[in-house]
C-alpha positions as CSV (number, residue, x, y, z in Angstrom):
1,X,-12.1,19.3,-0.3
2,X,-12.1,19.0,3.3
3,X,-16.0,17.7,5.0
4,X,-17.1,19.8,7.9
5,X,-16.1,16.8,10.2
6,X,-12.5,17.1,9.0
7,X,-12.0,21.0,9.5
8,X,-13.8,20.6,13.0
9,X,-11.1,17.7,14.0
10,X,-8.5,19.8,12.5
11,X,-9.2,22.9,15.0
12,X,-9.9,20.9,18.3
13,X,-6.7,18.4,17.6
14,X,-5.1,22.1,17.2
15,X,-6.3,23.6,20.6
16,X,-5.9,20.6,22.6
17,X,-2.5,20.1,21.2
18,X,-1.7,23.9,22.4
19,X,-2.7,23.3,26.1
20,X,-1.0,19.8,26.3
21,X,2.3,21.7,25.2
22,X,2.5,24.0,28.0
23,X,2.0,21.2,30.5
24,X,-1.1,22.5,31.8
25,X,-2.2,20.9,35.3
26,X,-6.0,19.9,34.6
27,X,-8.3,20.7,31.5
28,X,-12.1,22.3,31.3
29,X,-12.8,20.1,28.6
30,X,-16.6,21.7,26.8
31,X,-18.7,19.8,24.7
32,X,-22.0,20.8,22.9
33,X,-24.8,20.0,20.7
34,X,-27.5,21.8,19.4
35,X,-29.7,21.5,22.2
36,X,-27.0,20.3,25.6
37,X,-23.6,21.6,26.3
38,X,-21.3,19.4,28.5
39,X,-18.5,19.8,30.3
40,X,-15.8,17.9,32.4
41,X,-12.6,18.1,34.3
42,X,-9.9,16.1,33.0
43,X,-6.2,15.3,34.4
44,X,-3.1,15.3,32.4
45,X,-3.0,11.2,32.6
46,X,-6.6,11.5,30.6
47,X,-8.8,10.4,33.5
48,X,-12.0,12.3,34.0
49,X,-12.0,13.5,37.5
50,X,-15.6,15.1,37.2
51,X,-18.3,16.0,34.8
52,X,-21.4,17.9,34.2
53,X,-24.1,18.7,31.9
54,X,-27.5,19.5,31.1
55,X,-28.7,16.2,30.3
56,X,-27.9,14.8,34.2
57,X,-30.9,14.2,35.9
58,X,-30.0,15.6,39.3
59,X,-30.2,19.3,37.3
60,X,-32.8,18.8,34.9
61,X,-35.5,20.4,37.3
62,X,-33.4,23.7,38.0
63,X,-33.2,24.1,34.0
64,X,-37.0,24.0,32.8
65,X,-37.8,27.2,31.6
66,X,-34.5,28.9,30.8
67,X,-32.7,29.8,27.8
68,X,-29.3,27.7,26.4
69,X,-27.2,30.3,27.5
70,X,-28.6,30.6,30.7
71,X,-28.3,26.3,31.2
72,X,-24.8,27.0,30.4
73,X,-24.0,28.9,33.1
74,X,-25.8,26.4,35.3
75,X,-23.1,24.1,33.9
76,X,-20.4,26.1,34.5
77,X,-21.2,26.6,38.1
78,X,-21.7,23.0,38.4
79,X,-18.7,21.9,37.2
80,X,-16.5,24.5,38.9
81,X,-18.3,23.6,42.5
82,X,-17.6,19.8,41.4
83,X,-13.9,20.0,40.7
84,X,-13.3,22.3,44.2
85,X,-14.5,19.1,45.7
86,X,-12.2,17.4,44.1
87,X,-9.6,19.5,44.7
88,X,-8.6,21.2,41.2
89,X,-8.5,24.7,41.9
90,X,-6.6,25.3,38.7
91,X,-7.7,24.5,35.0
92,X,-6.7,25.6,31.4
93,X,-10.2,25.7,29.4
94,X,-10.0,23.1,26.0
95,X,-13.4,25.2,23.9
96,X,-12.2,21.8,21.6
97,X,-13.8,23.0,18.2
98,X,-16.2,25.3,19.7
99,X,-15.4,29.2,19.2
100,X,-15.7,31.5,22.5
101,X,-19.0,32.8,22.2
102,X,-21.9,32.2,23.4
103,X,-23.1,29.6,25.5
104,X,-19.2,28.1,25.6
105,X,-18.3,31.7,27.0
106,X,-21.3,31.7,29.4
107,X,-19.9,29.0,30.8
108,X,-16.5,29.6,31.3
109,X,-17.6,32.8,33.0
110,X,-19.9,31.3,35.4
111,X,-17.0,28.2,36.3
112,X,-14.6,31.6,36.7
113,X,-17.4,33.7,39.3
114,X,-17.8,30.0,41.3
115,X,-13.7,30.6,42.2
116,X,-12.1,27.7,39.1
117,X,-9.1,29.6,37.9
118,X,-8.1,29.6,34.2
């Protein structure tokens, strides 16, 4: 019988493996935990170019008081206004073992309204 561990390796190793195929430029990479979500840009050589996520201080005070979702989307703001800097305009979003929903898909649409195209 497979552990939990095991089935969740097994689904991001079979995302990620699906976006490296089509020779994707840059990935969205998302992260989260039961209490922070996490998210950075990565390039096809497997350098992180930028990252963001609720646990960095420089946010912290804009995220008192709001929901997980609604951090989320702070995230995905974040990340989208860091990667225009430096100068990724074009991503394909890796939700590694996570399913779209929720606070994975709250971010993605706030990176998408800050102008980061999927």
């Amino acid at each position: 019988m497979k552990t939990k561990l095991e089935k969740r390796q097994r689904r991001k190793y079979h995302v990620r493996n699906r976006l490296m195929r089509d020779g994707a430029p840059a990935r969205l990479s998302v992260s989260r935990s039961s209490k922070h979500i996490y998210a950075q840009v990565v390039d096809p050589g497997g350098r992180t170019l930028c990252g963001a996520g609720t646990t960095k201080k420089s946010l912290a005070a804009g995220l008192v008081g709001k929901s997980k979702t609604e951090r989320a989307a702070v995230i995905g703001k974040e990340i989208a206004r860091l990667a225009k800097e430096k100068g990724v305009e074009t991503v394909v979003f890796d939700r590694g073992s996570h399913k779209f929903h929720g606070r994975v898909k709250a971010l993605a649409d706030a990176a998408r309204a800050e102008g980061l195209k999927f």
